[in-house]
C-alpha positions as CSV (number, residue, x, y, z in Angstrom):
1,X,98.7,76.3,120.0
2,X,96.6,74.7,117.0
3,X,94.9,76.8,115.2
4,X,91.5,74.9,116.4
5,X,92.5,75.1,119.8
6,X,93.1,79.0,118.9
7,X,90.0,79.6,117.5
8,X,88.0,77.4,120.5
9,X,89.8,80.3,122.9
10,X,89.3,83.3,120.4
11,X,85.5,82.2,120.6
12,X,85.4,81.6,124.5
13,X,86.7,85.5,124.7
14,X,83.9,86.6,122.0
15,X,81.3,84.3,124.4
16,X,82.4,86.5,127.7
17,X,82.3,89.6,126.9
18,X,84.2,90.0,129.9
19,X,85.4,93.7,129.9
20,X,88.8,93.3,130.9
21,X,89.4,91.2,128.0
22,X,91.2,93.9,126.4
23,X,88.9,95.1,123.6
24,X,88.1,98.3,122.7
25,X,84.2,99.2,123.6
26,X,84.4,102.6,122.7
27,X,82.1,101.9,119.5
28,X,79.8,99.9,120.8
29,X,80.9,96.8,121.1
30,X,79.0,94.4,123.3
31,X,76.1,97.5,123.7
32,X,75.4,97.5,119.4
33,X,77.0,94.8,118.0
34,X,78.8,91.6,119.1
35,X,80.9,88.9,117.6
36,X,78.6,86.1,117.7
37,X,80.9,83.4,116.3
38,X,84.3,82.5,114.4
39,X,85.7,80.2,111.9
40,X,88.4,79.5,109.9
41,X,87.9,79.1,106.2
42,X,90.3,78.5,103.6
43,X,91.2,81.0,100.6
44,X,92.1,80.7,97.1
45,X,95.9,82.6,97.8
46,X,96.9,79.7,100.2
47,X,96.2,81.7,103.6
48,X,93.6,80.9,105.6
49,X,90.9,83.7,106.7
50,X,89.0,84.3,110.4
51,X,85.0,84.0,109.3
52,X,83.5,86.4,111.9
53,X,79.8,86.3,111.7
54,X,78.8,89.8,114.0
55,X,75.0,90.2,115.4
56,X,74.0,94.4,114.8
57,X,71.0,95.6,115.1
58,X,69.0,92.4,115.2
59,X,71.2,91.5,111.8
60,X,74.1,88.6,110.9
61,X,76.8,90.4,109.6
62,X,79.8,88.3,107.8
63,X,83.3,89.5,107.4
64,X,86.2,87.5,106.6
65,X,89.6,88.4,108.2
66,X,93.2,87.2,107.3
67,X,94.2,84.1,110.1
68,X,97.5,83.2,108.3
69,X,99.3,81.5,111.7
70,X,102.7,83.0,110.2
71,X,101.2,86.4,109.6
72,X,99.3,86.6,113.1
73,X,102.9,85.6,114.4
74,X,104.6,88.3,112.3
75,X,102.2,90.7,113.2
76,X,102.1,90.2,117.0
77,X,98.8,88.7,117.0
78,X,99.6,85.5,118.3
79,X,98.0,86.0,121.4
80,X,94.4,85.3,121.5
81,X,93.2,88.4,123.3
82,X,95.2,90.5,120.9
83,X,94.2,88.9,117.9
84,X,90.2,89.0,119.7
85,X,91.2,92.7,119.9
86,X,92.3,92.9,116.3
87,X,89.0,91.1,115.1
88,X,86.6,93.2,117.1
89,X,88.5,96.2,116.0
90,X,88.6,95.4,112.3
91,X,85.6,93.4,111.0
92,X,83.7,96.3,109.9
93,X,85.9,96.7,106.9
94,X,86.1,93.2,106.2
95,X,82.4,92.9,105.6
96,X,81.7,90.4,102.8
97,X,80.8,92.6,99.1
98,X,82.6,94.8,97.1
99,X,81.6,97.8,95.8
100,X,81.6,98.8,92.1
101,X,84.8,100.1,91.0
102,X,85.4,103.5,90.0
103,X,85.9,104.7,86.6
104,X,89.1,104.2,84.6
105,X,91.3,107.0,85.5
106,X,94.0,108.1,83.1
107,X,97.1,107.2,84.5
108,X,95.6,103.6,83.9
109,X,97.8,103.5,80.5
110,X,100.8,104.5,82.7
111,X,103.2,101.6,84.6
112,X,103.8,102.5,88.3
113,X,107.3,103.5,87.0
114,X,105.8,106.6,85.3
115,X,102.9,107.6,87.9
116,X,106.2,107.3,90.6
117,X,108.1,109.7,88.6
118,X,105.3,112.4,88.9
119,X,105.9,112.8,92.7
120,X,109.2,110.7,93.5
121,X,112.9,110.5,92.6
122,X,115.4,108.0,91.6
123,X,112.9,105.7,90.6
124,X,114.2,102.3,88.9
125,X,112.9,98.9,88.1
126,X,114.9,96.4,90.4
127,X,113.1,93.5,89.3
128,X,110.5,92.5,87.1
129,X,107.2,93.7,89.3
130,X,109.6,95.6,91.8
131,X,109.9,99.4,91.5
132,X,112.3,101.6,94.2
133,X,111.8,104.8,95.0
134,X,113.0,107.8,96.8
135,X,110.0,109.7,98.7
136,X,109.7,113.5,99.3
137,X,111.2,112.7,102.6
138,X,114.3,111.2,100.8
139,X,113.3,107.6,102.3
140,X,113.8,105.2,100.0
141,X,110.9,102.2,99.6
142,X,109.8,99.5,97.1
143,X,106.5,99.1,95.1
144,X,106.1,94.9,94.6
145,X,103.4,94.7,91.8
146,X,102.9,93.6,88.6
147,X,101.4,95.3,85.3
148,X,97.8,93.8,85.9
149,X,98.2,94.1,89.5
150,X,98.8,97.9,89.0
151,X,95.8,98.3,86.4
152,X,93.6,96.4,89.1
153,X,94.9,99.1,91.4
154,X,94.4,102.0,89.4
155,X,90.6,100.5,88.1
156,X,89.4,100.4,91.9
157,X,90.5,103.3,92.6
158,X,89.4,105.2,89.9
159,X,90.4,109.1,89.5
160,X,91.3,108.5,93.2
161,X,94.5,106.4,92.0
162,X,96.7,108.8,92.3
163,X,95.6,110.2,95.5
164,X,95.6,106.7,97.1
165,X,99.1,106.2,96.1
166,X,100.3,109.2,97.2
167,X,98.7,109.2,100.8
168,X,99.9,105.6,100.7
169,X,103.6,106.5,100.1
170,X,103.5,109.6,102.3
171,X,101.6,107.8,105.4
172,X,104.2,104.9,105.5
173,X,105.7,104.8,109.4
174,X,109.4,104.5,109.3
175,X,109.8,100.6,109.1
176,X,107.2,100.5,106.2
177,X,109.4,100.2,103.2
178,X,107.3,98.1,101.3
179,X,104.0,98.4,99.4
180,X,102.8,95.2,98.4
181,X,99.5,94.2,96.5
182,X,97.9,91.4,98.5
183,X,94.2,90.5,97.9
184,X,92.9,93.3,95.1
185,X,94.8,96.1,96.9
186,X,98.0,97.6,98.1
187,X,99.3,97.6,101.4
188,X,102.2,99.2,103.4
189,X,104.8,96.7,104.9
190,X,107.6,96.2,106.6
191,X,108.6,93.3,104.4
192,X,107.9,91.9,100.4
193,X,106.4,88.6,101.7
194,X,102.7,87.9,101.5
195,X,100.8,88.4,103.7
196,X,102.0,92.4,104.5
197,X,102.6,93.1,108.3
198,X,102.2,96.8,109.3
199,X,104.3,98.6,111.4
200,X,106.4,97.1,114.6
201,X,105.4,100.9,115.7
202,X,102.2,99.8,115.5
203,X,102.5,97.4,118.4
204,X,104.1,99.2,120.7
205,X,101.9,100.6,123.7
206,X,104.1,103.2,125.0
207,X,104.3,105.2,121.7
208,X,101.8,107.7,121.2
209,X,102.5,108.2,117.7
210,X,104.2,111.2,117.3
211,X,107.0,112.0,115.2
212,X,106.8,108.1,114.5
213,X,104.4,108.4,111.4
214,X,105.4,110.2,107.8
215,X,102.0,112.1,108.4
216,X,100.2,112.7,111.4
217,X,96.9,111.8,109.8
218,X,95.6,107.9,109.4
């Protein structure tokens, strides 16, 4: 399927609100708030993004959502009710803006090598923005970023950077052996490539999720 024919039938499920059609109302959807439209737009980093304008409280509120046709592939979204699902599940913290970022905190001078160190072992420089790492678990993964990719993390965050890279690590599910930066922020993965794709766990509808995450708070 095209991606315009995708979006035509991502927009007739939105239109319905029929539902059986596999999103989650629990929230509010289709009471509070509903997806009022969708389209793709392109972005700067090559992958094109889901523009989901959403109709709250007598408000238009825009959020823009990765669409890659790889990525939605990768990450079993290929389907349009799943990826409908995804959407109505997701926009909310997608919303256009960013807020300020925090203050400089002072690991900031450190490279991800050293801020590893302070909770990790065997940690080494496999390539030139690649860093491995043992956990506390003894599970070994791979930080893919770059020295101003890591400052950009570390300025967002503020004096939560270390916090956020610790919960992070220790919240990876088992196939997650990747953190990548993608788009301002990092991300667990099962893979380096950009876009990340989260957990195969993830996608499975039998699992209920326990024993099959590092922590068993998300």
């Amino acid at each position: 399927m095209k991606d315009s024919e995708f979006v035509r039938a991502l927009q007739a499920v939105f239109d319905a609100n029929d539902p059986s059609d596999g999103i989650d109302r629990g929230d509010g959807y289709g009471r509070d708030h509903r997806i009022e439209s969708v389209r793709i737009v392109e972005s700067e980093d090559g992958f094109d993004d889901l523009e989901v304008t959403v109709r709250a409280n007598r408000k238009a509120i825009t959020a823009r959502l990765l669409f890659d046709s790889a990525w939605r592939t990768a990450s079993g979204l290929d389907q349009v009710n799943a990826y409908a699902a995804y959407v109505a599940a997701m926009w909310s913290s997608a919303v256009s803006g960013r807020g300020s970022a925090g203050p400089l905190s002072g690991h900031a001078a450190e490279d991800v090598e050293v801020t590893l160190k302070r909770g990790c072992t065997d940690v080494s420089r496999t390539a030139p923005d690649v860093v491995s790492a043992v956990d506390r678990d003894g599970e070994s993964f791979f930080v893919h970023v770059s020295a101003q990719q890591w400052q950009d993390f570390v300025v967002s965050q503020g004096d939560d950077a270390m916090f956020a890279l610790n919960t992070m690590i220790d919240s990876r599910w088992d196939d997650e052996n990747h953190l990548v930066f993608f788009r301002g922020a990092l991300h667990q993965s099962i893979r380096a490539e950009l876009p990340p794709v989260r957990s195969m766990l993830l996608r499975d509808p039998s699992a209920d999720g326990s024993g099959s995450a590092r922590t068993s708070e998300r």
